[in-house]
C-alpha positions as MATLAB code, in Angstrom:
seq = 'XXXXXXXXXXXXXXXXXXXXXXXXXXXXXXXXXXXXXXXXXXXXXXXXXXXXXXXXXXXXXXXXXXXXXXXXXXXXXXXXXXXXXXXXXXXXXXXXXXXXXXXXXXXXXXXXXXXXXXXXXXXXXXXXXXXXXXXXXXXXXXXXXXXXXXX';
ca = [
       0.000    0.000    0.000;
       1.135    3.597   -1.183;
       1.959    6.231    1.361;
      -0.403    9.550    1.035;
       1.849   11.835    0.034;
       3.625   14.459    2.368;
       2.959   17.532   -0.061;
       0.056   18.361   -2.499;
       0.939   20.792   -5.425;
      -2.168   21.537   -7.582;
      -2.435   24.388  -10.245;
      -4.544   25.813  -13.263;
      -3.529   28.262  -15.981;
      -3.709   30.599  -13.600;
      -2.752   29.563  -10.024;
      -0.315   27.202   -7.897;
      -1.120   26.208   -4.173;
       1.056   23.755   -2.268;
      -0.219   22.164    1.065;
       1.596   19.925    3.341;
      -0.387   17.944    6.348;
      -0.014   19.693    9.959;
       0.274   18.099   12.752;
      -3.953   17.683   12.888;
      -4.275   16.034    9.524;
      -5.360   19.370    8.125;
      -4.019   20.803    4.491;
      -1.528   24.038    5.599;
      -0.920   25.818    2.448;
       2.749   26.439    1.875;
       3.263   28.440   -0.928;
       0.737   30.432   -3.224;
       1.877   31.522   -6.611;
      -0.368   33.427   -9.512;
       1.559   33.669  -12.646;
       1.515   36.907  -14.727;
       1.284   35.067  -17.933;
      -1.890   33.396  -16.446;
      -3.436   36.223  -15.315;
      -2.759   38.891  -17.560;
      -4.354   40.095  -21.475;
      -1.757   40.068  -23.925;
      -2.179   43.293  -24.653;
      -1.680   44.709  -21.385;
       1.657   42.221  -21.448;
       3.154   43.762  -25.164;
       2.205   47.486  -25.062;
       1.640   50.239  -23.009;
      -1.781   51.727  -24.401;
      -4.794   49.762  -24.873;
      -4.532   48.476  -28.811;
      -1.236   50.263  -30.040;
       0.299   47.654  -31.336;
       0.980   48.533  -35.052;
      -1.430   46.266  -38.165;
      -2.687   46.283  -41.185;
      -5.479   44.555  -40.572;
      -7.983   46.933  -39.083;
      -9.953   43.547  -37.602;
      -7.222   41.781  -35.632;
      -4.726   43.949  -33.316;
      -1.123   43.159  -34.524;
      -0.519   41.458  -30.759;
      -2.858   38.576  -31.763;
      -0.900   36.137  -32.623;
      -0.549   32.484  -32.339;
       3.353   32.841  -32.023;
       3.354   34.966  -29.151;
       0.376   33.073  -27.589;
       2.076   30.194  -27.846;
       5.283   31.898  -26.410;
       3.627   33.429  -23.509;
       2.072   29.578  -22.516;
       5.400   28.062  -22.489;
       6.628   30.927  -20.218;
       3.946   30.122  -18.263;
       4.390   26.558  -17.840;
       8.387   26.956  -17.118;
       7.552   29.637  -14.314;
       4.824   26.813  -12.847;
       7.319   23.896  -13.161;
      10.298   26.319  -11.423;
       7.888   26.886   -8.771;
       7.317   23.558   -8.157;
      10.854   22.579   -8.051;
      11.851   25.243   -5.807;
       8.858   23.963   -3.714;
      10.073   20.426   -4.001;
      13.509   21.740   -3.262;
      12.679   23.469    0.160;
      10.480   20.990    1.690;
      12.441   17.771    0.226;
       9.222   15.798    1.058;
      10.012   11.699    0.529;
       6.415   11.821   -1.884;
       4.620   14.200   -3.840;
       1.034   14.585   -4.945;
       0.190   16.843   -8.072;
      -2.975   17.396   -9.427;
      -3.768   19.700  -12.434;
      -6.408   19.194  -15.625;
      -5.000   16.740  -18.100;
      -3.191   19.195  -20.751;
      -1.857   21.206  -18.449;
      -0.967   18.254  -16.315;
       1.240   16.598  -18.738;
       2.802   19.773  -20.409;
       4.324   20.585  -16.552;
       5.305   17.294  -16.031;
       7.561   17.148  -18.896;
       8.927   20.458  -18.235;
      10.339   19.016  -14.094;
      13.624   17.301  -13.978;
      13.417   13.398  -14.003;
      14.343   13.439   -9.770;
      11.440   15.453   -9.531;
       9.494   12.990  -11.153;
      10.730    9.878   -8.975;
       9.285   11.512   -5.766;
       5.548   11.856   -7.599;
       3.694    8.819   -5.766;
      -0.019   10.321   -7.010;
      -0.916   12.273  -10.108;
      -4.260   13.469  -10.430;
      -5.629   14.688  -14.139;
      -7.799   16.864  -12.416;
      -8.502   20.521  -11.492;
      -8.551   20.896   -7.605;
      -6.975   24.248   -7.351;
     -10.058   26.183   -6.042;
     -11.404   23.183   -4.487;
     -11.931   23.203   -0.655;
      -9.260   21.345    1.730;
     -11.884   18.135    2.638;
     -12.185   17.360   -1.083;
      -8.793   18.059   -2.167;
      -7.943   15.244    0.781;
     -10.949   13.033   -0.398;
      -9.529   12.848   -4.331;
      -6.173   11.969   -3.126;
      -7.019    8.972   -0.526;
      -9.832    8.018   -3.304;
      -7.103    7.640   -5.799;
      -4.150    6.146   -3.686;
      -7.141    3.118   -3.059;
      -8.069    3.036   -6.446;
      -4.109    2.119   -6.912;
      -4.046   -0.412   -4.798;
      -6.702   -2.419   -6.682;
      -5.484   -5.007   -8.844;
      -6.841   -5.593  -12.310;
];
């Protein structure tokens, strides 16, 4: 039978939380991080006044692009996965849980050093950032049974 974890990490596109168990059993959070990327238009990230970005197309602002959206995203995702390692780093907890939907699940993953990796005892392909403490627990001891079951 699996451990539960030690640490939880669970993010979206737009927020990281990381909770460790207290003394009580109860979720603490550790570390809380909202990444501009996530957060912010693009055009309040490439210019300084609202639609000044030179085009010529009158229909689609010259910031628009798929290049630079897809830019942005992967600056996203590296600042997510650094957080997580320096979170992994600082606590050096013997297991990990993660939990983020499954796109943005497996783009992160890829992005954390294989050590990182080793540690992960339960990956969930789910979003739980917003979710309160009791269910975030629930998931997690739901799925460490489930992985105990043999086919």
């Amino acid at each position: 039978m699996k451990d539960f974890p030690a640490l939880l990490i669970l993010t979206d596109r737009e927020h990281l939380v990381a909770h460790r168990f207290n003394g009580s059993g109860d979720l603490e959070l550790i570390a809380s991080l909202e990444p501009m990327e996530g957060n912010e238009r693009i055009g309040d990230l490439v210019t300084d006044q609202a639609e000044s970005f030179p085009t010529d197309d009158p229909g689609t602002p010259g910031y628009e692009s798929m290049p630079l959206r897809d830019e942005l995203e992967i600056r996203s995702l590296r600042q997510v996965a650094g957080k997580i390692e320096e979170i992994l780093e600082r606590e050096a907890p013997a297991s990990w849980g993660f939990a983020a939907g499954r796109e943005l699940n497996e783009a992160i993953l890829e992005l954390l050093p294989g050590e990182v990796c080793e540690t992960l005892s339960l990956n969930l392909q789910v979003d739980l950032t917003h979710a309160p403490s009791a269910e975030v627990r629930e998931r997690f001891s739901d799925a460490l049974q489930g992985s105990d079951e043999t086919p």
